[in-house]
Backbone as numpy.savetxt, mean C-alpha at the origin, in Angstrom:
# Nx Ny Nz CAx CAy CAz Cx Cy Cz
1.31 -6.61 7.51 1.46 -7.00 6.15 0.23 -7.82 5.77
-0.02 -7.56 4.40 -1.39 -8.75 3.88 -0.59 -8.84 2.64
-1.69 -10.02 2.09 -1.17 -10.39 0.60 -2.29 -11.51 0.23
-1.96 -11.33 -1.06 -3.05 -12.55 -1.88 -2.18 -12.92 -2.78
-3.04 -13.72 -3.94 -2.24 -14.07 -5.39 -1.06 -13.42 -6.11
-1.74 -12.19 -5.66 -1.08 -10.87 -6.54 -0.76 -9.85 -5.96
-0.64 -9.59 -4.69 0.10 -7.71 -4.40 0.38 -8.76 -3.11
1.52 -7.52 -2.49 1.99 -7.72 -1.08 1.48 -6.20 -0.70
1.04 -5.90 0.58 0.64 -4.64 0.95 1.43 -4.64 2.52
2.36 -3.35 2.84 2.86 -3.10 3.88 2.51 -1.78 4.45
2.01 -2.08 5.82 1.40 -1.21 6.48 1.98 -0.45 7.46
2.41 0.45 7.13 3.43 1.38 8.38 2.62 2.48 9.37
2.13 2.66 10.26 1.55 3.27 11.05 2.42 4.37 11.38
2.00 5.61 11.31 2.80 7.13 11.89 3.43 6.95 13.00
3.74 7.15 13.60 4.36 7.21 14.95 4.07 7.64 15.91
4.00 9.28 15.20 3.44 10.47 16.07 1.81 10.56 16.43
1.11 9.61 15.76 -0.65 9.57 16.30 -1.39 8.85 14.57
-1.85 10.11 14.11 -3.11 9.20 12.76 -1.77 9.03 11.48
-2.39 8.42 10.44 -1.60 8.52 9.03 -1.34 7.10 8.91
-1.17 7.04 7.77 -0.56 5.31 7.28 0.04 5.41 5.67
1.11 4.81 5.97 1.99 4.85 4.58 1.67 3.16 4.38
1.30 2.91 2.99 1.19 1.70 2.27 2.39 1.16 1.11
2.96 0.40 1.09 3.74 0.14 0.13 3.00 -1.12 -0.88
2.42 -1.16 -1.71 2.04 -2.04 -2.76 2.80 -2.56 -3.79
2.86 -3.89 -3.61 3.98 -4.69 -4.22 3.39 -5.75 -5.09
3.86 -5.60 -6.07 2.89 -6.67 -7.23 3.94 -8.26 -7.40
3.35 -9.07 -7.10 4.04 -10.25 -6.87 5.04 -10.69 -7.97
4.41 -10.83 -9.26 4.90 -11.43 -9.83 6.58 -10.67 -10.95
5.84 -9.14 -10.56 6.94 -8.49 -11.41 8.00 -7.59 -10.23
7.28 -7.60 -9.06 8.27 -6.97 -7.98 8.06 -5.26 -8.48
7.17 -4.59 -9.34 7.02 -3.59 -9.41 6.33 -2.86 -7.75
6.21 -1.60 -7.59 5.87 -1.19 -6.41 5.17 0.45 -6.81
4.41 0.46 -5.63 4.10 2.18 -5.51 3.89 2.26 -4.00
4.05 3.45 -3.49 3.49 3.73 -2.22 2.76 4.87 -2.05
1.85 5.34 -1.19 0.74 6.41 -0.57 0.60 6.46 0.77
0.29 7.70 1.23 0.56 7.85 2.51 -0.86 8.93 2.54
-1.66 8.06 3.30 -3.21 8.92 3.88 -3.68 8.83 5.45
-4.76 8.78 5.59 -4.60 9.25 7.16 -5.61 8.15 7.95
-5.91 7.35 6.74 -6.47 5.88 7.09 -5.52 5.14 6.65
-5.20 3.35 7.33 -5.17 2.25 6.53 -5.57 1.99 5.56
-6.69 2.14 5.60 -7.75 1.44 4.25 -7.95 2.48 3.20
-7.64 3.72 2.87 -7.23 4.64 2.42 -5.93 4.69 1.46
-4.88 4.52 2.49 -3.43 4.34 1.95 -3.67 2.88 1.08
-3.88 2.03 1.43 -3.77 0.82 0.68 -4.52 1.09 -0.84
-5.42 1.37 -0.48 -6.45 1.45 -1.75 -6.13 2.73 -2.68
-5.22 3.84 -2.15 -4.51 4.76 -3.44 -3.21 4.05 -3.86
-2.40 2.76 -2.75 -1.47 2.31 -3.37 -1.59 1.56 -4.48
-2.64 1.01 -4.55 -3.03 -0.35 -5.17 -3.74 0.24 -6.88
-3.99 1.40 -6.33 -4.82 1.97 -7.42 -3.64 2.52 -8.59
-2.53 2.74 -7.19 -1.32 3.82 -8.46 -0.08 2.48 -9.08
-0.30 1.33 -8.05 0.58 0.02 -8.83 -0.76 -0.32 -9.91
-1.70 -0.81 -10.12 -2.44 -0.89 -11.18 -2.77 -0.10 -12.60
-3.07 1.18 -12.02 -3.47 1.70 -13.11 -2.49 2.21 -14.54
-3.14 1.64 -15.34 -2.37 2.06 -16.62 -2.52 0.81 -17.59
């Protein structure tokens, strides 16, 4: 798990070998999105992109 001011980010690792599911959690409103890519730093950064944008 990480976090700052503003998002909570949860990091779930595959099981079976590569992949990472991200759950992005926005602090203050408890809104969420999640993405699942085949990096960490990947998954986080399409989660963060799909709780933000708009």
């Amino acid at each position: 798990m990480e976090h700052d001011n503003h998002t909570l980010l949860v990091h779930i690792s595959d099981e079976r070998g590569g992949g990472w599911t991200t759950v992005a959690i926005d602090r203050a409103t408890r809104a969420c999105a999640v993405a699942q890519r085949d990096t960490q730093l990947d998954a986080a950064t399409s989660a963060c992109r799909a709780l933000y944008s708009s």
